[in-house]
C-alpha positions as CSV (number, residue, x, y, z in Angstrom):
1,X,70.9,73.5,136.5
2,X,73.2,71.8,134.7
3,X,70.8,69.0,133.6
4,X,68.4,71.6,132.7
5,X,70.8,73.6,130.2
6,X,70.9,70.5,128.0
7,X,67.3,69.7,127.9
8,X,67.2,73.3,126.6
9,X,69.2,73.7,124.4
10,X,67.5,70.6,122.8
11,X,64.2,72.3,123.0
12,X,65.6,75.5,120.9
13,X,67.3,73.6,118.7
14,X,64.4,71.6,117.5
15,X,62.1,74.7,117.7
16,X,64.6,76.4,115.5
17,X,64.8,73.1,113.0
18,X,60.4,73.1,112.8
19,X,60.5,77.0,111.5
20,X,63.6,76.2,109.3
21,X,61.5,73.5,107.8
22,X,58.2,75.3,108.0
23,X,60.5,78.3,106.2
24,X,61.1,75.7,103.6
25,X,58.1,74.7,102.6
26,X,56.5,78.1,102.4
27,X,59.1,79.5,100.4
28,X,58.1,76.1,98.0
29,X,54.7,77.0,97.9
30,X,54.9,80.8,97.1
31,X,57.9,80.9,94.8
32,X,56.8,82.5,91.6
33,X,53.5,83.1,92.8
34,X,51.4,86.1,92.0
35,X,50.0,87.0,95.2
36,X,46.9,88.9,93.5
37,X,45.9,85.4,91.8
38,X,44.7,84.1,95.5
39,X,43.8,87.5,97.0
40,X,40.7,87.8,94.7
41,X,39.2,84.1,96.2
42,X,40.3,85.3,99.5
43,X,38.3,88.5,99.0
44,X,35.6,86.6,97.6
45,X,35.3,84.0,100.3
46,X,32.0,83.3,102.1
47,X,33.3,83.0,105.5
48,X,29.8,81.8,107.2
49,X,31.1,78.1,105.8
50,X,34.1,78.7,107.9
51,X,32.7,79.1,110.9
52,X,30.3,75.8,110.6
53,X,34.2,74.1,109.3
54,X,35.3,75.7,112.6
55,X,31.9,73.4,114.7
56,X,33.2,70.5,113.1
57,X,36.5,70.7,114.2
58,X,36.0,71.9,117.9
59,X,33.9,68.8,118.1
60,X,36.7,66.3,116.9
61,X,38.2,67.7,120.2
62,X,35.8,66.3,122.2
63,X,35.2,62.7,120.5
64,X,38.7,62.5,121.0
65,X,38.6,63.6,124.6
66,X,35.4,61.3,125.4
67,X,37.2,58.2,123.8
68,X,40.3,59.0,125.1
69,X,38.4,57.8,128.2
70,X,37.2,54.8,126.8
71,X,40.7,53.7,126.4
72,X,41.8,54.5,130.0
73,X,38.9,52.5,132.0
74,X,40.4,49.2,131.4
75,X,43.3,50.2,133.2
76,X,41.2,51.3,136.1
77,X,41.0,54.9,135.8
78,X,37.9,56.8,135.0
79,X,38.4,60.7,134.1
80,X,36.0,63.2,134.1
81,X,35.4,64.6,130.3
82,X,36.3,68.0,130.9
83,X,39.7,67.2,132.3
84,X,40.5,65.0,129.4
85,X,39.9,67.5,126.8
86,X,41.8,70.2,128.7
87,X,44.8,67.8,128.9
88,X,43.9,67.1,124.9
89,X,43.7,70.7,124.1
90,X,47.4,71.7,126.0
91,X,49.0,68.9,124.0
92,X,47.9,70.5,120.8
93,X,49.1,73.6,122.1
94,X,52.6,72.2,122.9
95,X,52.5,70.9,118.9
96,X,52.8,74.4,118.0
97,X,55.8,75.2,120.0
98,X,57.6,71.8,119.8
99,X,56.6,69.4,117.4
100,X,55.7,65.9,118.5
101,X,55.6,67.2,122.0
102,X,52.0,67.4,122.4
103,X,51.8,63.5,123.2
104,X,53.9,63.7,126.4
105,X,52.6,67.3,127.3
106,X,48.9,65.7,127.4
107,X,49.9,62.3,129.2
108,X,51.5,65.0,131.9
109,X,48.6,67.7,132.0
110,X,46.2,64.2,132.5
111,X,48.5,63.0,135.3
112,X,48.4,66.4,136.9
113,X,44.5,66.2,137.4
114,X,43.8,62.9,137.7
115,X,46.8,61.4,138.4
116,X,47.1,59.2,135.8
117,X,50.4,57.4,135.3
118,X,52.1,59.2,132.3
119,X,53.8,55.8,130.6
120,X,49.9,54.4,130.4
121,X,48.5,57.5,129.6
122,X,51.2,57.4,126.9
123,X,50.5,54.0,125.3
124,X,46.3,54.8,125.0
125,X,47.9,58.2,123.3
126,X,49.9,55.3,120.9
127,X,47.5,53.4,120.2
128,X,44.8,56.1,119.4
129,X,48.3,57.1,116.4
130,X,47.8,53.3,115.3
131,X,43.5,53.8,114.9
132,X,44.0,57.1,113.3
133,X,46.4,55.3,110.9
134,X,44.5,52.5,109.5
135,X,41.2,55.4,109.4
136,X,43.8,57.6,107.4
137,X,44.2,54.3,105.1
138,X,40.6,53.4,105.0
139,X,40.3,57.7,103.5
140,X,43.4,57.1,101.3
141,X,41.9,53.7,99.8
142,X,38.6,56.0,99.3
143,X,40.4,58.2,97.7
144,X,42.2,55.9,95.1
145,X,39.2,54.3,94.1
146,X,37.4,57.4,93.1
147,X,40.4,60.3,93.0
148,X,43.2,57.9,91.6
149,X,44.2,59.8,88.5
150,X,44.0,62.9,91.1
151,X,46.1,60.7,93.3
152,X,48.6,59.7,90.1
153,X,49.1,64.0,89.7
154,X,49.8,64.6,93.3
155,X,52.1,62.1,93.2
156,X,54.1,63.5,89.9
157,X,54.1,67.0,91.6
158,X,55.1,65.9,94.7
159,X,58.1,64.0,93.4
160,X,59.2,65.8,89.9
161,X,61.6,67.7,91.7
162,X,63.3,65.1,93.4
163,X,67.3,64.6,92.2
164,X,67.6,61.6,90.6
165,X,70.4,60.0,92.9
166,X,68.2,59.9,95.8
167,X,67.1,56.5,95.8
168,X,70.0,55.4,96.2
169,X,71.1,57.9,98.8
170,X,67.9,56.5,100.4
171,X,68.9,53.2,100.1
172,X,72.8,53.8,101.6
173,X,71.0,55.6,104.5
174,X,68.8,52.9,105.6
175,X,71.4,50.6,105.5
176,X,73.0,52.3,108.2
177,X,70.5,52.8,110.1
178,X,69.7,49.0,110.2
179,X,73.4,48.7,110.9
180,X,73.1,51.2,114.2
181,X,70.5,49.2,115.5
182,X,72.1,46.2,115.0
183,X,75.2,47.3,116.7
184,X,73.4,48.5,119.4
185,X,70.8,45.5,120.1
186,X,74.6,43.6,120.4
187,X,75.6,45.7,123.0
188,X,72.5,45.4,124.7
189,X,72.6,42.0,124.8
190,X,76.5,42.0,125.9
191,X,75.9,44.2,129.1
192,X,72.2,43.6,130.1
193,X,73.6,42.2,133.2
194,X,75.6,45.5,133.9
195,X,72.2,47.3,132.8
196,X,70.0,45.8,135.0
197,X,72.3,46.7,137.9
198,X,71.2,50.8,137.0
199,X,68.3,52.7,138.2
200,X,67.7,54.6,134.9
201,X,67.7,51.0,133.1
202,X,64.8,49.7,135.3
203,X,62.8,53.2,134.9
204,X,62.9,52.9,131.5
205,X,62.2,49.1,131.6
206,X,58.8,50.3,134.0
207,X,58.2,52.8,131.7
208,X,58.1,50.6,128.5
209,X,55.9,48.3,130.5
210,X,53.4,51.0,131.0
211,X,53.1,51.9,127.5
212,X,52.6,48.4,127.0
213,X,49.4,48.0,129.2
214,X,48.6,51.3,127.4
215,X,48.4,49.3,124.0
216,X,46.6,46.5,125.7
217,X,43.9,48.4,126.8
218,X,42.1,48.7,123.4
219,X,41.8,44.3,124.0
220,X,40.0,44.8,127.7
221,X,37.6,47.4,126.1
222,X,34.1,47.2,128.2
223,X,32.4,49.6,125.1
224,X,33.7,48.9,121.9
225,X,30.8,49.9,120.1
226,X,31.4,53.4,121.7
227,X,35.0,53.4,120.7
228,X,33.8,52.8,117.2
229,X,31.5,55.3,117.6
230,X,33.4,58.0,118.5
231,X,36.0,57.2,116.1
232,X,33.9,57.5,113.2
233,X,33.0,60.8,114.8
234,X,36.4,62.0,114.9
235,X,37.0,61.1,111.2
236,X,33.7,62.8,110.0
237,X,34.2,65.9,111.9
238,X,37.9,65.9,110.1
239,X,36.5,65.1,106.7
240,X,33.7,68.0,106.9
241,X,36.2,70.6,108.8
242,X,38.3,70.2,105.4
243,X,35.7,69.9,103.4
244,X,33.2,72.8,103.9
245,X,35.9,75.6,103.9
246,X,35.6,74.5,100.0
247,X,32.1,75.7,99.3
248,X,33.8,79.1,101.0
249,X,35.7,79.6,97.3
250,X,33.3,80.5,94.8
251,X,35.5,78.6,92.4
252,X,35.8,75.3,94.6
253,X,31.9,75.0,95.6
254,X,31.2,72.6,93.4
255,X,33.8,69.9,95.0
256,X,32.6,66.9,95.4
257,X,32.5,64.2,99.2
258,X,35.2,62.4,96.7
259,X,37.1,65.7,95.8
260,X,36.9,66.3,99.8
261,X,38.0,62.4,100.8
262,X,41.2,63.6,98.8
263,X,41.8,66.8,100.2
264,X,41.6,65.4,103.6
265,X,44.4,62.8,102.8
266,X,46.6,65.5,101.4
267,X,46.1,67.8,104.3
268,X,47.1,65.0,106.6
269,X,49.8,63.8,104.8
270,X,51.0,67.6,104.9
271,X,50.7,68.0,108.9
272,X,52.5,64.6,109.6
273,X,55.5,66.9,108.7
274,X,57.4,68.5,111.4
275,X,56.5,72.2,110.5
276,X,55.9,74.8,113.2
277,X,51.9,74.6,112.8
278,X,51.8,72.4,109.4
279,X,53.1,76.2,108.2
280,X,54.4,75.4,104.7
281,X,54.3,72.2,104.4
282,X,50.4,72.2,104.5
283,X,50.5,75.1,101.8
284,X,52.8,73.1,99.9
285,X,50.4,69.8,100.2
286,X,47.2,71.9,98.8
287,X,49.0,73.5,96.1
288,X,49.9,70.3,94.9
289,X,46.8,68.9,95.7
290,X,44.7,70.9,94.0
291,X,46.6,71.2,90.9
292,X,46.2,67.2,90.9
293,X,42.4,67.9,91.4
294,X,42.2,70.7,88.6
295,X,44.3,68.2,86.1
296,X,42.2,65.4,86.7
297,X,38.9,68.0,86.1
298,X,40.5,68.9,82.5
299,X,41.0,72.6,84.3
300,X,44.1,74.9,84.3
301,X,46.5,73.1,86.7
302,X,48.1,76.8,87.9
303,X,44.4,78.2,88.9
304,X,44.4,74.7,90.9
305,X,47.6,75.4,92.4
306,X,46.6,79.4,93.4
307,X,43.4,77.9,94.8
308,X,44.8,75.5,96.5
309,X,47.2,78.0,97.9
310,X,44.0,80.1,98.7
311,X,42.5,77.4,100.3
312,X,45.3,76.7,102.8
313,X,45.6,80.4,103.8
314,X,41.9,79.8,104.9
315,X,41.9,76.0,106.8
316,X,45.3,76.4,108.4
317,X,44.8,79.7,110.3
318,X,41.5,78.1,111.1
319,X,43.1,75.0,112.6
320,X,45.8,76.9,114.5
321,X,43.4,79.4,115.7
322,X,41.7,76.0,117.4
323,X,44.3,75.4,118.9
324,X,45.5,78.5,120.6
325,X,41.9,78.8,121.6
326,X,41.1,75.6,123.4
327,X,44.9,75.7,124.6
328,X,44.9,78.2,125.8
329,X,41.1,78.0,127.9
330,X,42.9,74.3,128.9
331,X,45.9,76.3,131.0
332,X,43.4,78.0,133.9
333,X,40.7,74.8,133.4
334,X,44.0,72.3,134.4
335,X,45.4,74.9,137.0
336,X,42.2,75.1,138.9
337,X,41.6,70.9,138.7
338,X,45.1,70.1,139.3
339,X,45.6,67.7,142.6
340,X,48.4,68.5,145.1
């Protein structure tokens, strides 16, 4: 119990942290706002585009599920589908209670059906972060060659409130950090005899090992060409998710693919923040997104920012109500394949 209580009180404390932040943001985004400015779009909104915004994101799910196999059969473990977007679908449940959690909550729900070693489950789940990363950048690089003075406007709204002493608190503060590490690689080094003599030190040393054959497993791929398949799949079911829900505003339905390429990196950029949900700090990213967009369209930068606004209160309810829906269909689908 007393192990437990810790562990805990971790768990509230960061839960409490992700609202604060989430809190934060909102209170960003909706300060001074005229809440009748982005009732009219809402009221206005064709919601059949929605729901086809809604197909394309359900089916991200299950690219990622199928390729999530892909990167597990080198290793010598084949999944079933189902169980694999279960597991997918409780980690992304687990992201909207604890941020960042959904990675180890997935690796576990996996191991609980198929018995999948968590630390290599774990690595594939890292390495899919790294893919998603460099197809973020290829999407980012689209977007400054055709958004950039879009781009330069998100950037100036994103940052004009910044206090002007904070690159060099920055730069004090990663200094130290540097410093920590250093002191504590020393150490490491000092007592790795002592270390080696603890069972926690060689779990974590197994551990690190599996996340290591995890990452390697992306150079023993039998399919590539499937990998890069469903990879593009992912990233065009992302881009269209964000982008339809635009022809669902009357005043945003004539956005262009390139207008949508930049939407998409804003969004993301907004849920790498850890917010409850992406709650305010996905509002905050459209507002300022789509004030860049309108300023870069020669159009009223604060009807971009209230349709931006609109926008959000549209795609994120969408995207959470995804994810309470396939997590919670994933709770009974993992109970009933789970091996003893």
């Amino acid at each position: 119990m007393e192990d437990k209580k810790p562990s805990l009180l971790k768990n509230v404390l960061t839960v409490l942290v992700s609202i604060a932040i989430a809190g934060l943001f909102l209170w960003l985004a909706l300060r001074g706002l005229d809440f009748d400015k982005i009732k009219g779009p809402l009221q206005k909104a064709n919601y059949l585009w929605v729901a086809f915004a809604a197909v394309f994101g359900v089916s991200a799910y299950v690219f990622r599920a199928v390729r999530w196999n892909l990167l597990l059969e080198p290793m010598g473990y084949k999944i079933s589908n189902s169980n694999s977007l279960w597991s997918l679908s409780f980690g992304y449940l687990m992201n909207l209670t604890i941020p960042r959690s959904g990675e180890v909550a997935r690796s576990t729900a996996l191991y609980g059906v198929e018995k999948v070693p968590v630390d290599k489950s774990f690595g594939t789940i890292i390495l899919e972060r790294v893919v998603d990363l460099v197809c973020m950048g290829i999407f980012a690089l689209l977007a400054l060659v055709f958004k950039y003075d879009a781009l330069l406007a998100f950037y100036k709204a994103a940052t004009k409130q910044k206090d002007q002493t904070a690159p060099q608190s920055s730069s004090n503060t990663n200094y130290t950090i540097l410093g920590i590490i250093i002191f504590i690689l020393i150490l490491f080094f000092i007592f790795r005899k002592s270390l080696q003599k603890l069972s926690i030190y060689n779990k974590m040393i197994n551990f690190g090992k599996g996340i290591f054959e995890g990452l390697k497993s992306i150079l023993k791929l039998k399919q590539k060409g499937k990998f890069i398949l469903y990879t593009v799949g992912i990233w065009i079911c992302y881009f269209f998710a964000s982008y339809l829900v635009c022809f669902a505003l009357p005043e945003t339905s004539n956005f262009t693919p390139a207008d949508g390429c930049f939407i998409l990196v804003v969004g993301t950029l907004g849920m790498i923040i850890p917010a409850s949900g992406g709650i305010g700090a996905f509002n905050l990213a459209m507002k300022f997104g789509f004030t860049a967009l309108f300023i870069s369209m020669g159009k009223d930068a604060l009807e971009g920012g209230e349709l931006g606004l609109a926008y959000s209160f549209i795609t994120l309810p969408l995207q959470i109500l995804i994810m309470l829906v396939m997590g919670l269909i994933s709770i009974p689908m993992l109970a009933k394949n789970r091996k003893i």
